[in-house]
C-alpha positions as CSV (number, residue, x, y, z in Angstrom):
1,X,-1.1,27.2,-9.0
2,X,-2.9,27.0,-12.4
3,X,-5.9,24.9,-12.9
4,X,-4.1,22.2,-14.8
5,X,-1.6,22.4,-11.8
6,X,-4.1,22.1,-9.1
7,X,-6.0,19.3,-10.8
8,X,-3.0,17.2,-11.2
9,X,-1.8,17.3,-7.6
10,X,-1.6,14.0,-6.1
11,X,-2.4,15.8,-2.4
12,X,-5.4,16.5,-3.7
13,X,-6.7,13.0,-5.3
14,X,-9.3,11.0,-3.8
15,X,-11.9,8.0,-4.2
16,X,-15.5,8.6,-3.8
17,X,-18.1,6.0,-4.6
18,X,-21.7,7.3,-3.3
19,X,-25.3,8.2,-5.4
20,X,-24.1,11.7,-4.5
21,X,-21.2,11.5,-6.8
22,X,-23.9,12.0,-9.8
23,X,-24.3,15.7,-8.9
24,X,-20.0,16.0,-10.0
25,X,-20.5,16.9,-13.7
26,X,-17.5,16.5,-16.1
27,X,-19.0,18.8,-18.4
28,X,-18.0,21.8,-15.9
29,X,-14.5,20.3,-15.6
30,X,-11.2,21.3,-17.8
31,X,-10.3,18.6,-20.3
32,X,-7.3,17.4,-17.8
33,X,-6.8,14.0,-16.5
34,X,-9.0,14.2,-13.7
35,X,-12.1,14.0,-16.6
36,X,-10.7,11.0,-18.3
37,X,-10.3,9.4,-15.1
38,X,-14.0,10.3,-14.6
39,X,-15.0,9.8,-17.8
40,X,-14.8,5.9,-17.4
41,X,-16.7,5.7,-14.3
42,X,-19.3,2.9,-14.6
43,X,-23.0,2.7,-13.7
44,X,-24.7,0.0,-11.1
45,X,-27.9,-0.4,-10.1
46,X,-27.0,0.9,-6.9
47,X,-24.3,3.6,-7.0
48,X,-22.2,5.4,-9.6
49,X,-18.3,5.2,-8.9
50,X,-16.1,7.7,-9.6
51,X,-12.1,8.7,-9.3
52,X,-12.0,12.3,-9.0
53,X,-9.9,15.1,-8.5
54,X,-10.6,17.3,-5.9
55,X,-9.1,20.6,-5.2
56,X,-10.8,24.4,-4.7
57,X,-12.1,24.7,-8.5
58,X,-13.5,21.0,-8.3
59,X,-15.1,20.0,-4.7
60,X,-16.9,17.6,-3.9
61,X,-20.7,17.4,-4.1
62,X,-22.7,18.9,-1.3
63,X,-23.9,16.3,0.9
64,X,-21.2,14.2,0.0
65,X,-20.5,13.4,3.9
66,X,-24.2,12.5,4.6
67,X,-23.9,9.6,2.1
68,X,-20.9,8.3,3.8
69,X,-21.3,5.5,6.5
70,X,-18.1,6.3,8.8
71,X,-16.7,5.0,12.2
72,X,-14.7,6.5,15.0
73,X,-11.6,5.2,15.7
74,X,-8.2,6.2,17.2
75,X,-5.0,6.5,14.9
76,X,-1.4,5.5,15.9
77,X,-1.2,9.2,17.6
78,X,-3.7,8.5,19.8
79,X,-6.1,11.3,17.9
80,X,-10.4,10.2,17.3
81,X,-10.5,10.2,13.8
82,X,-13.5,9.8,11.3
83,X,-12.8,7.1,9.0
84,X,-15.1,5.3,6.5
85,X,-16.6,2.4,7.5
86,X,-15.9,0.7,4.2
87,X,-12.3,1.4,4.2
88,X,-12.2,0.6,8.2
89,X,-13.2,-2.6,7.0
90,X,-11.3,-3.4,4.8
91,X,-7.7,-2.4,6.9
92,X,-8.8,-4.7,9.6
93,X,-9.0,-7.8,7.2
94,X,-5.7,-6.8,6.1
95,X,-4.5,-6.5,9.4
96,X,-5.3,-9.3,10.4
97,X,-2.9,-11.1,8.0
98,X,-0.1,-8.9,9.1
99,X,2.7,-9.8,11.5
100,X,3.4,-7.9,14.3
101,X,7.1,-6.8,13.8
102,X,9.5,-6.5,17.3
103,X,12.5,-5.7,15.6
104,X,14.7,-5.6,12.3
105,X,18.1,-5.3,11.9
106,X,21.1,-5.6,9.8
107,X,23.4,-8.4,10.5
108,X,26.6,-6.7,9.5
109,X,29.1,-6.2,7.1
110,X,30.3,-9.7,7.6
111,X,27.7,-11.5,5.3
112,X,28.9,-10.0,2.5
113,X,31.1,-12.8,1.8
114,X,32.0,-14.3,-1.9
115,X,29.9,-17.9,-0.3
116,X,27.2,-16.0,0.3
117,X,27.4,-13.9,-3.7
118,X,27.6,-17.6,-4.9
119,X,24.4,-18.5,-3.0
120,X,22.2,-16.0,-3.6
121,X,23.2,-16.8,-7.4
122,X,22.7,-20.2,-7.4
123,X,18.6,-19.6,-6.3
124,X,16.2,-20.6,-9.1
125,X,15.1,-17.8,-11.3
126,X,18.6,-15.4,-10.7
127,X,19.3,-13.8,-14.3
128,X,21.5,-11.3,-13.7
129,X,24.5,-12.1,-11.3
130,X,24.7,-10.4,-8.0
131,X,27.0,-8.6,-6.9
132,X,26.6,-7.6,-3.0
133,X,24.4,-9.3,-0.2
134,X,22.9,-8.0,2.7
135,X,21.0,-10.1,5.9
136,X,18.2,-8.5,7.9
137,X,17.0,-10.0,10.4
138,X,13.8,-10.2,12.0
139,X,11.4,-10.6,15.1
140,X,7.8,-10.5,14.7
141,X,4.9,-12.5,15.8
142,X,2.8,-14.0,12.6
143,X,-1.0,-13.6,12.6
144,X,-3.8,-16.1,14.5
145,X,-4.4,-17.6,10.9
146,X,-1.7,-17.2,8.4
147,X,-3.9,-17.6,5.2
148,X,-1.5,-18.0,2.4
149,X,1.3,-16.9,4.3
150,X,3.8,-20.0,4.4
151,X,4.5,-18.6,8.1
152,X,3.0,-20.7,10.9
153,X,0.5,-19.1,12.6
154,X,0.2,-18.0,16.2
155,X,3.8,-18.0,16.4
156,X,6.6,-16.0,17.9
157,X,9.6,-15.7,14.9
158,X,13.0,-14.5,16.3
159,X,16.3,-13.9,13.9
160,X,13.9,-14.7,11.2
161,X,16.4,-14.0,8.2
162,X,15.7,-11.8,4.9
163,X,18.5,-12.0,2.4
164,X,19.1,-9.7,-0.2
165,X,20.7,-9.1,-3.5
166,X,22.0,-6.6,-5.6
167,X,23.4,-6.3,-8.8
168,X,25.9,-4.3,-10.1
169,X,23.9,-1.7,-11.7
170,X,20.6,-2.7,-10.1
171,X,18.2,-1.9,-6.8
172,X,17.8,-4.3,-3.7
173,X,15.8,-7.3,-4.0
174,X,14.5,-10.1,-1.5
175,X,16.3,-13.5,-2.5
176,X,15.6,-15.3,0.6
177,X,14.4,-15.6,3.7
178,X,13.6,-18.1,6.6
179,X,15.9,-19.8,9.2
């Protein structure tokens, strides 16, 4: 891979927001996108932040990991993993607004009924006419405390139904959903 090539590979992106960041220099990077991105970093009182590229010709500072506050955890394959704490954090106030999901499924062939076109079409906010429908549905249990989710909370959801449109020349989109 070229430089210009390596420094634009999404594999290799990554944020880092620590003091240590200070030591990465633009000044010893190519003019490529991963300098602009740098190049608007902004300066607190107690860190600098940075979105940088990182690949062979640009690592990371050394002692980069030192000034990282991480936890242990295990991931869905059942591997310990070293994660930081910041971003732990932050995915466990997210999930705890997530439902947990049981099953989805499609309800058939059957839905896709002239009615149900007219329905979907008649919801406030439909500009463009659709053409096909599809119904999933769902069964999931909804969080302890729903936030602004309009789901109540603490509570076991069975055949929950999504509805969806589509128009002729368009993509999939939620329309509705509920009992």
């Amino acid at each position: 891979l070229s430089a210009d090539a390596a420094a634009f590979s999404t594999a290799a992106a990554t944020e880092f927001s620590t003091a240590g960041a200070a030591a990465f220099s633009t000044e010893e990077a190519p003019e490529t996108a991963a300098t602009a991105a740098t190049d608007g970093a902004q300066t607190t009182a107690e860190s600098i932040d940075y979105l940088v590229l990182v690949n062979k010709i640009h690592p990371l500072p050394e002692g980069w990991e030192d000034a990282l506050e991480t936890v242990h955890t295990t991931n869905s394959l059942g591997d310990d993993v070293e994660v930081e704490k910041k971003t732990y954090d932050a995915y466990l106030l997210l999930k705890e607004d997530l439902c947990e999901l049981h099953s989805l499924r499609y309800a058939g062939d059957e839905c896709c009924t002239e009615e149900n076109i007219a329905w979907l079409n008649s919801h406030e906010g439909v500009t463009e006419k659709y053409t096909q429908v599809a119904e999933f549905l769902g069964s999931f249990h909804s969080p302890v405390e729903s936030g602004l989710s309009p789901l109540t909370p603490d509570t076991e959801y069975t055949d929950y139904q999504w509805w969806l449109g589509r128009t002729e020349n368009g993509g999939w989109e939620i329309v509705d959903s509920g009992y």
